[in-house]
C-alpha positions in Angstrom: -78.7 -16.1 -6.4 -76.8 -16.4 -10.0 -74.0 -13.5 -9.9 -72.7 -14.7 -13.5 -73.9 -15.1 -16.8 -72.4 -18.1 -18.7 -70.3 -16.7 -21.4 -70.2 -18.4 -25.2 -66.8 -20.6 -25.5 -65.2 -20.3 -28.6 -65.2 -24.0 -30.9 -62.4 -26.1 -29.2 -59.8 -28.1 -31.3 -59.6 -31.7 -30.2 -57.1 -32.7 -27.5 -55.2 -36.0 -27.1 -56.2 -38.0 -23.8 -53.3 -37.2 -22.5 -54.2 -33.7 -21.5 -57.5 -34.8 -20.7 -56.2 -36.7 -18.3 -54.2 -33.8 -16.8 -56.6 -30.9 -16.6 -59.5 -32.8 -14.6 -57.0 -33.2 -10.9 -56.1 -29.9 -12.0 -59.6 -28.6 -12.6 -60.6 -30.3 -9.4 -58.0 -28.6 -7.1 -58.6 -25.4 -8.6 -62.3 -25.3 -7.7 -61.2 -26.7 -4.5 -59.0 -23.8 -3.4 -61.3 -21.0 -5.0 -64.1 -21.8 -4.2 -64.0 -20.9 -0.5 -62.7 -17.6 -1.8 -65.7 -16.7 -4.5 -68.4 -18.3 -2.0 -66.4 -15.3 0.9 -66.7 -12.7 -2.7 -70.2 -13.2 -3.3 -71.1 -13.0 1.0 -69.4 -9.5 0.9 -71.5 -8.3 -2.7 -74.9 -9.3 -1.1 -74.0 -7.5 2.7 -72.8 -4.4 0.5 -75.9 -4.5 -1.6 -77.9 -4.7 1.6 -76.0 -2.3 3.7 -76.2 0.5 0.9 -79.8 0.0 0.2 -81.3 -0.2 3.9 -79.1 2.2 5.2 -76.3 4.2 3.4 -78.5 5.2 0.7 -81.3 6.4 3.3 -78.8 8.1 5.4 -77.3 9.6 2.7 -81.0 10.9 1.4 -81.0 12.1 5.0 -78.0 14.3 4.8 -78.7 15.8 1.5 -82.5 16.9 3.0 -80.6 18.5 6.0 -77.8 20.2 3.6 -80.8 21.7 1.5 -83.1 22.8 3.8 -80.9 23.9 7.1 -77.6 24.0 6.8 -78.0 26.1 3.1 -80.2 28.9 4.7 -78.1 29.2 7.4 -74.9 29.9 5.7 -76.6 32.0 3.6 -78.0 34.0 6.4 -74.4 33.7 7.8 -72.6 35.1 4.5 -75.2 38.1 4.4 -74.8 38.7 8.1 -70.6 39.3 7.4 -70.8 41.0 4.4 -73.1 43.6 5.9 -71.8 43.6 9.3 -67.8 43.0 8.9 -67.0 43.5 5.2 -68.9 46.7 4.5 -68.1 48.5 7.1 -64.1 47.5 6.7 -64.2 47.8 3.4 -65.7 51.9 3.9 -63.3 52.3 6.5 -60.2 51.2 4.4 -61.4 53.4 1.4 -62.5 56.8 3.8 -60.3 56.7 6.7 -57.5 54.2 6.9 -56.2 55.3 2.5 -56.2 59.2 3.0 -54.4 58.5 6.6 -51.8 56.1 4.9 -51.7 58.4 1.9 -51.0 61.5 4.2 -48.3 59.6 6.7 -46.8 58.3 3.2 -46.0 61.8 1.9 -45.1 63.4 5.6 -42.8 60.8 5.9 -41.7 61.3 2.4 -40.8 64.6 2.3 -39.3 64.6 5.7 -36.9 61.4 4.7 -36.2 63.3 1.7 -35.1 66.6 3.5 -33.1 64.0 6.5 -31.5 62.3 3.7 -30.2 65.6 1.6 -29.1 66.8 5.6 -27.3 63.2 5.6 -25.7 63.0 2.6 -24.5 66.6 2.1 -22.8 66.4 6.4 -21.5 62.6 4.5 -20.0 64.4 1.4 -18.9 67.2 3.4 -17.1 65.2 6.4 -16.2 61.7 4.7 -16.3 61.6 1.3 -14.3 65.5 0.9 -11.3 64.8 3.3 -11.0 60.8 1.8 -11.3 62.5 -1.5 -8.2 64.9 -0.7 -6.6 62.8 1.0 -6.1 60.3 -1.8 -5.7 62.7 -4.1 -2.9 64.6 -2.3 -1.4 61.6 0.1 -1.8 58.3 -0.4 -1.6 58.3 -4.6 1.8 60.1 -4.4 3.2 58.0 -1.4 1.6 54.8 -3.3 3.1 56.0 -6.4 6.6 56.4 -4.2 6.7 53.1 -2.5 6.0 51.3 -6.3 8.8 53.0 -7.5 10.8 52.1 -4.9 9.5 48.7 -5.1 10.4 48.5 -8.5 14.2 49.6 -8.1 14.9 47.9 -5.2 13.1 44.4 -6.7 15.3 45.1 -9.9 18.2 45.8 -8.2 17.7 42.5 -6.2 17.4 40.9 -9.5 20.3 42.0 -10.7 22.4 41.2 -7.6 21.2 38.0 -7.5 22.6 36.9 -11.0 25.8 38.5 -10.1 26.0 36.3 -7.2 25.0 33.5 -9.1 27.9 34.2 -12.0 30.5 34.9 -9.0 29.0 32.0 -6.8 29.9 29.6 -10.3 33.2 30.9 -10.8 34.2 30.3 -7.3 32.7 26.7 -7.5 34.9 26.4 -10.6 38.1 27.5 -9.1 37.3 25.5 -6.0 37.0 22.3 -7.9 40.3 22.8 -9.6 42.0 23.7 -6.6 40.9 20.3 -5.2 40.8 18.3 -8.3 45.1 19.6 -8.8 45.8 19.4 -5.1 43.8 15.9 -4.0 42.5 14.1 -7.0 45.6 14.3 -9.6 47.8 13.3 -6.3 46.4 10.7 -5.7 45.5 9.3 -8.8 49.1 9.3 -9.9 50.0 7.6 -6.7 47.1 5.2 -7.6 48.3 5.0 -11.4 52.4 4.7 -10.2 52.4 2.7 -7.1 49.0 0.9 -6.2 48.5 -0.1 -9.4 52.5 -2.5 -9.6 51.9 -3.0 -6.3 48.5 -4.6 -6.6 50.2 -6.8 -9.7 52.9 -7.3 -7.7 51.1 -8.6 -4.6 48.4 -10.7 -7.2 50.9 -12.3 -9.2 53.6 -13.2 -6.1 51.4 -13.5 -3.3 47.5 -14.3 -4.3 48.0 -16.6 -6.8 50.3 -19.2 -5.6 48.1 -18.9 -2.6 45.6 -19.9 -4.9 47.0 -22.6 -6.5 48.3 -24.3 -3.0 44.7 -23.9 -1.8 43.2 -25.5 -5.0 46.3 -28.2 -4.2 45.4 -28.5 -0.9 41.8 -28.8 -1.5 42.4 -31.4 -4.2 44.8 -33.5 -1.5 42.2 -33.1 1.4 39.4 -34.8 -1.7 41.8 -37.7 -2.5 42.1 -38.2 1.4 38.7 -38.4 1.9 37.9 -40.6 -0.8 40.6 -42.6 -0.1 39.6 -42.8 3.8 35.9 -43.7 2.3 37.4 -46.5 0.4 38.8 -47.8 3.3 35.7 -47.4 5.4 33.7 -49.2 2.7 36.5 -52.0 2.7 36.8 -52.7 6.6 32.8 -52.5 6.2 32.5 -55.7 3.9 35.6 -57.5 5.8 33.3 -57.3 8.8 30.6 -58.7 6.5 31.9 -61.3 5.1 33.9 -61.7 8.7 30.3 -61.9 10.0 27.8 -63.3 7.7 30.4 -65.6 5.5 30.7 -64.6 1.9 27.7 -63.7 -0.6 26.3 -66.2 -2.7 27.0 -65.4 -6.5 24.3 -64.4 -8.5 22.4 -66.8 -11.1 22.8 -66.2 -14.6 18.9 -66.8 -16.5 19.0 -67.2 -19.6 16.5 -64.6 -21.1 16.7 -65.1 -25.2 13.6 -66.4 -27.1 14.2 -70.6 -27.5 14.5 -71.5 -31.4 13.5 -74.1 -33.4 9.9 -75.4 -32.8 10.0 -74.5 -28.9 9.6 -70.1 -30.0 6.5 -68.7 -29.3 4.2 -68.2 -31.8 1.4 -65.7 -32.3 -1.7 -67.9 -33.6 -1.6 -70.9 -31.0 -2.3 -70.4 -27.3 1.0 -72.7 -26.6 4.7 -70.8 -25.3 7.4 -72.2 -24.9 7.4 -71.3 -21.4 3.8 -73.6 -21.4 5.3 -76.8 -23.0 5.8 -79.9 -21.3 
């Protein structure tokens, strides 16, 4: 069975053997891989075509002459049934019986909670909100009244008390550091300023700086020591040497200036002096 139509190609433009070449292997394993897949496609169209026309479109024929013919008159006979049966009769009940009844209980309970609640809110007016009334009025705004006066004062005069203290508390700091400054710091500056002071440039000039200078003597004598003990090691060293191992041959004077005359080197010939026979 022929599933597709052939479909008109549009005029190709010529193409260079090159890609010729290229598109067949490619062509080739392209039908190789889908094939299998299409030929598996065109399996599952034809079942479905077959299923659906031996036996879901029958079945489904089936249902809808069931739906139309039984099931229909029975829900209709269903729906009449509760409409007539249930409905009606609720629906006269809630309009004759059940509304007046609701209706009456409404306005019993009505005007009953309206006479409990004028009972409960004149015996609340009367016991709470009188006596709280009064007793703000007559208590508790004058004594609140009171206590922020006396907040007020006693806040102010804490103020007030507190930059005293603080004026009297820097005066005595004042006082207290000239009292110390005249009896510990001017003492002992002058003693710093009239007896340290020579003493330090007495002790400097007499006693640290010939110390000094016989150190920097002394440490000059100890280096001349030592080199002179080094010369003397290095000296007994070679007398060993040459005690040893006899005395070094002198070294060979080479003579490294450029020859003259015809034997210098010249740039243009592959001959040196150094070459020449």
């Amino acid at each position: 069975m022929d599933l597709d139509k052939p479909q008109p190609q549009p005029p190709q433009q010529p193409e260079g053997c090159l890609v010729v070449a290229f598109r067949m292997p490619v062509r080739i394993i392209a039908v190789v891989v889908v094939l299998p897949l299409r030929m598996a496609w065109d399996a599952l169209v034809v079942g479905g075509r077959f299923l659906n026309d031996l036996l879901l479109r029958p079945l489904g024929r089936a249902l809808h002459w069931l739906y139309a013919r039984v099931l229909t008159p029975i829900g209709q006979g269903t729906a009449w049934l509760l409409r007539h049966l249930v409905v009606v009769p609720a629906v006269a009940l809630y309009e004759w019986v059940l509304a007046p009844v609701g209706r009456g209980v409404a306005w019993l309970v009505g005007v009953v909670g309206r006479g409990v609640g004028a009972v409960l809110y004149w015996a609340a007016r009367i016991l709470l909100v009188v006596p709280a009334v009064a007793l703000w009025t007559w208590v508790l705004a004058p004594v609140g009244r009171a206590l922020a006066v006396v907040a007020h004062e006693v806040g102010a005069a804490l103020g007030h008390a507190w930059r005293i203290a603080g004026r009297i508390s820097r005066a005595v700091g004042r006082g207290l550091g000239t009292l110390l400054r005249w009896i510990f710091v001017e003492p002992l500056r002058q003693v710093y300023r009239t007896v340290l002071t020579p003493v330090g440039h007495v002790v400097r000039d007499a006693v640290l700086r010939p110390v000094a200078e016989a150190a920097r003597l002394a440490g000059r004598a100890v280096g001349q020591i030592l080199a002179a003990g080094r010369d003397a090691v290095r000296q007994a060293r070679a007398d060993l040497r040459r005690m040893f191992l006899g005395e070094p041959r002198p070294p060979v004077a080479v003579d490294r200036r450029e020859p003259a005359g015809r034997d210098t080197r010249t740039l243009g010939s592959s001959t040196t002096a150094l070459t020449k026979d």
